[in-house]
C-alpha positions as a Python dict, from the first residue, in 0.01 Angstrom:
ca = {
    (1, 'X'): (0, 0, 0),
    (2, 'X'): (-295, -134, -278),
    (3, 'X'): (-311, 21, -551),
    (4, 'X'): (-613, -135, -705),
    (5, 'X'): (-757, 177, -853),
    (6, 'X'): (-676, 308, -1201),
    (7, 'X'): (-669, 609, -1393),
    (8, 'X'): (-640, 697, -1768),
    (9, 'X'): (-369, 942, -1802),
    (10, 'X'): (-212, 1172, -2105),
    (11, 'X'): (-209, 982, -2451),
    (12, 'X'): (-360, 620, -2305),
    (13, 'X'): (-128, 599, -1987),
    (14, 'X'): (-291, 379, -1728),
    (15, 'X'): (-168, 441, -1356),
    (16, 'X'): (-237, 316, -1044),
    (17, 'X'): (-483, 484, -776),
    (18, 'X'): (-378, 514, -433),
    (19, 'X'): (-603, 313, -166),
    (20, 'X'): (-805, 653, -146),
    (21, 'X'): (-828, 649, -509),
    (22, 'X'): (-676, 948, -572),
    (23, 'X'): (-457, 961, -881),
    (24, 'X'): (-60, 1060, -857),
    (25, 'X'): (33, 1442, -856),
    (26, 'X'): (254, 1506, -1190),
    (27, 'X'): (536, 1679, -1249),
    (28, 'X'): (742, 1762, -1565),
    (29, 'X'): (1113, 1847, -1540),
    (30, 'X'): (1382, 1864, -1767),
    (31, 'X'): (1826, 2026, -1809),
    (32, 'X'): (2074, 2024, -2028),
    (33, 'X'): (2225, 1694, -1866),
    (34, 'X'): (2188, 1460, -1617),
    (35, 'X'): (2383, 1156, -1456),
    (36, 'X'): (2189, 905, -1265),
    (37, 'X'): (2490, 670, -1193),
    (38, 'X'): (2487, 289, -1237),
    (39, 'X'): (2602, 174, -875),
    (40, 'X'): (2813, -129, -1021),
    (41, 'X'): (3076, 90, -1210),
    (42, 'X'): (3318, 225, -947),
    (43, 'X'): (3594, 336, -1220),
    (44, 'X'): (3397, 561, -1415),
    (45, 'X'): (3041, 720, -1360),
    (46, 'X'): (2788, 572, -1650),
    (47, 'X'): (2396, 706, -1684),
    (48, 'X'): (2114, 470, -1665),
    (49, 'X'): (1889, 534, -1981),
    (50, 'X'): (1643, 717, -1769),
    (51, 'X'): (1604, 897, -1400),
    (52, 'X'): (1599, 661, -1149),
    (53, 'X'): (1280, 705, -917),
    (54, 'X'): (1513, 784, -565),
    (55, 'X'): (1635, 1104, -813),
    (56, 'X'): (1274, 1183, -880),
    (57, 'X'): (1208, 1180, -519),
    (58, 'X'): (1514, 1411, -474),
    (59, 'X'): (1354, 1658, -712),
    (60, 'X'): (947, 1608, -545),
    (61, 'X'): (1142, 1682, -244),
    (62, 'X'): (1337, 1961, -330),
    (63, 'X'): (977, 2093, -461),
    (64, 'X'): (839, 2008, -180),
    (65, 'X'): (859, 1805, 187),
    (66, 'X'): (682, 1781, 491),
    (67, 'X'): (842, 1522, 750),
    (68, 'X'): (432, 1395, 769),
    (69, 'X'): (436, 1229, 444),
    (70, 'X'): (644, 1074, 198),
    (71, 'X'): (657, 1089, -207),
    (72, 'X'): (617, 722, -397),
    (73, 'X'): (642, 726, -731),
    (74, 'X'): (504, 511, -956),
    (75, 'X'): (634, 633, -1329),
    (76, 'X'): (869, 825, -1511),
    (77, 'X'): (803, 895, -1886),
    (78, 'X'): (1059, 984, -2099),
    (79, 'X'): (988, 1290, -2307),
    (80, 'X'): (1319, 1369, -2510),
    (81, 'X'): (1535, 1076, -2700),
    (82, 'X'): (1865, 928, -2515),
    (83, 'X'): (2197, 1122, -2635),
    (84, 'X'): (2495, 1065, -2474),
    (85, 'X'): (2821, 1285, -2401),
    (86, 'X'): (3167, 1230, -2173),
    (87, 'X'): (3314, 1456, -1963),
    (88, 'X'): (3566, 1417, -1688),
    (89, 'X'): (3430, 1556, -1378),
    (90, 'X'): (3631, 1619, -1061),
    (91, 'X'): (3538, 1430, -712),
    (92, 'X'): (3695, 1424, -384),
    (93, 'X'): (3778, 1109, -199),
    (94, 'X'): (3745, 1260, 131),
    (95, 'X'): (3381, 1349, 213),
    (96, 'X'): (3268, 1487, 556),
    (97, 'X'): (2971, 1290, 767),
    (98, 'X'): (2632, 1481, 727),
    (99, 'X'): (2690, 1560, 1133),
    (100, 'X'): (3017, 1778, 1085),
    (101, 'X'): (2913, 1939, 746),
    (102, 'X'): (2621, 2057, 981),
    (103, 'X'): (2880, 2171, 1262),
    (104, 'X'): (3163, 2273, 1056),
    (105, 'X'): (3409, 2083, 1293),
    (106, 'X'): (3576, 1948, 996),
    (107, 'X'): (3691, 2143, 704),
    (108, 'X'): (3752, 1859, 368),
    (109, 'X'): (4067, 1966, 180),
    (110, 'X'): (3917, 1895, -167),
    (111, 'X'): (4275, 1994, -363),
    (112, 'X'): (4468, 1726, -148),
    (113, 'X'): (4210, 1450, -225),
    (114, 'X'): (4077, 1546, -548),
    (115, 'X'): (4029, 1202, -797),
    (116, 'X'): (3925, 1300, -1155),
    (117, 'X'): (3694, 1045, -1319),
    (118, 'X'): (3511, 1029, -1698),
    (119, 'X'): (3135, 1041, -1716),
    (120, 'X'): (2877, 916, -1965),
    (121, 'X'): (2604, 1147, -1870),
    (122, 'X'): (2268, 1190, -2097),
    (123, 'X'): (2219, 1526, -2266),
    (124, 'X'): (1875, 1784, -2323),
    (125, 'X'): (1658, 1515, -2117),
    (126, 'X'): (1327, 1587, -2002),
    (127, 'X'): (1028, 1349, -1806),
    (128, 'X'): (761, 1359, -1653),
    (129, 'X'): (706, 1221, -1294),
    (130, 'X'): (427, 1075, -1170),
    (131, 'X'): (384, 953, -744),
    (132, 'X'): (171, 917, -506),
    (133, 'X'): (150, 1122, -159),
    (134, 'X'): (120, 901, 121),
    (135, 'X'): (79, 1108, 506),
    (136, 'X'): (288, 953, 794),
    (137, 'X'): (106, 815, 1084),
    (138, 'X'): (138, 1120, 1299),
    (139, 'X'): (22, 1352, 1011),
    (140, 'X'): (-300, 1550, 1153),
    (141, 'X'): (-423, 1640, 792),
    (142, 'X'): (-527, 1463, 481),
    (143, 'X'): (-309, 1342, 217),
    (144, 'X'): (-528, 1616, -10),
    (145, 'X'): (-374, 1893, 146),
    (146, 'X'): (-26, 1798, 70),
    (147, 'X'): (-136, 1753, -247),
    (148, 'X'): (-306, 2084, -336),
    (149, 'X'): (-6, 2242, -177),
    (150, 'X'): (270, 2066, -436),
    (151, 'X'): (54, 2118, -708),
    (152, 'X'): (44, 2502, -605),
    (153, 'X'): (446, 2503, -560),
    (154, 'X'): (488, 2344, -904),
    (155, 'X'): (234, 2649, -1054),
    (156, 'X'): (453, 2846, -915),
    (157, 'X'): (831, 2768, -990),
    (158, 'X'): (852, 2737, -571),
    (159, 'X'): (1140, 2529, -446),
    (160, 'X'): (1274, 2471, -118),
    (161, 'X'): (1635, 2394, -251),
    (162, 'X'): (1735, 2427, -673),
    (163, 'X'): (1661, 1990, -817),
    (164, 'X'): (1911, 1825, -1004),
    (165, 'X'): (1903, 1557, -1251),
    (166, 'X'): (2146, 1291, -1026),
    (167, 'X'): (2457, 1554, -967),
    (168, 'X'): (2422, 1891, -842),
    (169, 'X'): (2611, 2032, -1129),
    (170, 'X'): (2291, 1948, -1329),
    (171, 'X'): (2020, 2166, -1261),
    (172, 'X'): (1679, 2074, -1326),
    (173, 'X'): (1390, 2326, -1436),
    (174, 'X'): (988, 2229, -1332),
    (175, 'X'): (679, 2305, -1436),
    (176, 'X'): (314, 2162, -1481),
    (177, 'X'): (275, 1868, -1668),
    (178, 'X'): (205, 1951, -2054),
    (179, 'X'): (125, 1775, -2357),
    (180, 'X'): (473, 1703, -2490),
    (181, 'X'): (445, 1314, -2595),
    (182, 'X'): (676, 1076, -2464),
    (183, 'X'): (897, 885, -2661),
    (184, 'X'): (664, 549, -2723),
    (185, 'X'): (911, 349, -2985),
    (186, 'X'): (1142, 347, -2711),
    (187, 'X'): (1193, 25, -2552),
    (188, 'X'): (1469, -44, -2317),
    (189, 'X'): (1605, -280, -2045),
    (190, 'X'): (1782, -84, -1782),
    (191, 'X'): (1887, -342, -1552),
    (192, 'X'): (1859, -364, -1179),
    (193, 'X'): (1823, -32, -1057),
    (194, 'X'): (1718, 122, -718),
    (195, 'X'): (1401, 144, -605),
    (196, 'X'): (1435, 254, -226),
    (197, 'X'): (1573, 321, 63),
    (198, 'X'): (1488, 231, 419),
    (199, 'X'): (1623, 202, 762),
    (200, 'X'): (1607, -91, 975),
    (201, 'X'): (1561, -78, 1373),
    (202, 'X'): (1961, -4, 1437),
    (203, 'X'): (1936, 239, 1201),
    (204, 'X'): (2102, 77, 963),
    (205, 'X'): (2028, 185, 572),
    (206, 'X'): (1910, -107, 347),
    (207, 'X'): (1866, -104, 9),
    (208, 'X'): (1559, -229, -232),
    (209, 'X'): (1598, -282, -585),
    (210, 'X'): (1437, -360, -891),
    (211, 'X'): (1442, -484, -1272),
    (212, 'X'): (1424, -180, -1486),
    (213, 'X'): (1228, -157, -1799),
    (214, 'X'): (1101, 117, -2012),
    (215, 'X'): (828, -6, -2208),
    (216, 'X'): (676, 270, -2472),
    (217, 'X'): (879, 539, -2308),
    (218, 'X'): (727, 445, -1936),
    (219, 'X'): (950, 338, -1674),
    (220, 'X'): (716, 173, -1449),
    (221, 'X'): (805, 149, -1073),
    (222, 'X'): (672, -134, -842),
    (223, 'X'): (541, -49, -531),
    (224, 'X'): (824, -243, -333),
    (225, 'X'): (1172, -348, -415),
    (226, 'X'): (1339, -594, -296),
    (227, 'X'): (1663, -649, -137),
    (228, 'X'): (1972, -726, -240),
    (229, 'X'): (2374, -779, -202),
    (230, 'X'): (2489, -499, -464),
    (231, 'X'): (2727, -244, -482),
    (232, 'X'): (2634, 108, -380),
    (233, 'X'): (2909, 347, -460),
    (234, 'X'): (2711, 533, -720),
    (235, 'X'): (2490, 825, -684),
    (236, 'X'): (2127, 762, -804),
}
């Protein structure tokens, strides 16, 4: 979608419009840690820098989500500095398909394939996440209803399911956007890092990515991605 349209935003941030011209809905969010997992390191979980933008979707959505629209976002600024820490979290190598979690036809025996593995996660991180609201197709209302009705969710601390920051051990809090600065002397490459994901006509997932960059404590995101041949075993 064009996003010709901008808008001046807290302390001389410059986003796109949508093609309506409306500017993105904001949202701040922060926890005590976070792991947004770098898909190429299968041995050990390691952090990207900053939240990816499919975790910031998983924490719009968890706010909010109406199968009639969709969440795009378009920046993440990064509000706290990046600290480190290790720990060795516990996994299982035996995960149950979406279908028979829903059906409990299959029980996982998590002791019998339990797989330790260390973590670099980030510690006391907080951003602030900025998308657009774009209505489906067969959506009978206007994107500015979805809108008022996040913004109204985020005012009040509403949730349909608790967000976390990458793993579900790490809780996120929300709140309206305030006037914390974001970090502007910090300027980062974060390598390729994933931007979305869609489905082609089989069904099939495929994967878009994109060069990472956080440039005065902004990590922009494009409006498209583009495909490649990576690995996915990380969570994002």
């Amino acid at each position: 979608m064009t996003t010709s349209h901008t808008q001046p935003a807290a302390a001389g941030l410059v986003l796109p419009r949508d093609s309506h011209g409306h500017p993105p809905v904001v949202v701040q969010v922060a926890g005590e840690a976070a792991l947004f997992s770098r898909p190429e390191l299968k041995v050990e979980r390691v952090s990207y820098p900053v939240m990816t933008p499919t975790a910031a979707v998983g924490v719009l959505e968890a706010i909010f989500w109406k199968p009639e629209m969709r969440f795009q976002v378009v920046a993440i600024e990064v509000l706290r500095p990046i600290r480190q820490f290790s720990v060795r979290r516990n996994e299982t190598t035996d995960v149950a398909a979406l279908a028979d979690a829903i059906r409990g036809g299959r029980r996982v025996d998590t002791a019998a394939h339990r797989d330790q593995r260390n973590a670099v996660c980030l510690r006391d991180v907080a951003y602030r996440i900025h998308a657009h609201i774009h209505v489906k197709p067969h959506s009978g209302r206007p994107p500015a209803a979805y809108r008022d009705q996040f913004r109204r969710r985020v005012s009040r601390g509403a949730c349909f399911q608790q967000p976390f920051l990458g793993a579900r051990e790490f809780s996120a809090d929300f709140s309206d956007p305030d006037d914390t600065p974001r970090l502007t002397d910090l300027n980062q490459e974060a390598g390729i890092m994933l931007h979305s994901i869609h489905r082609d006509p089989a069904g099939k997932p495929r994967m878009h990515w994109f060069a990472a960059s956080i440039k005065q404590g902004v990590l922009a995101v494009p409006d498209n991605g583009m495909e490649l041949a990576l690995p996915t075993g990380g969570e994002a």
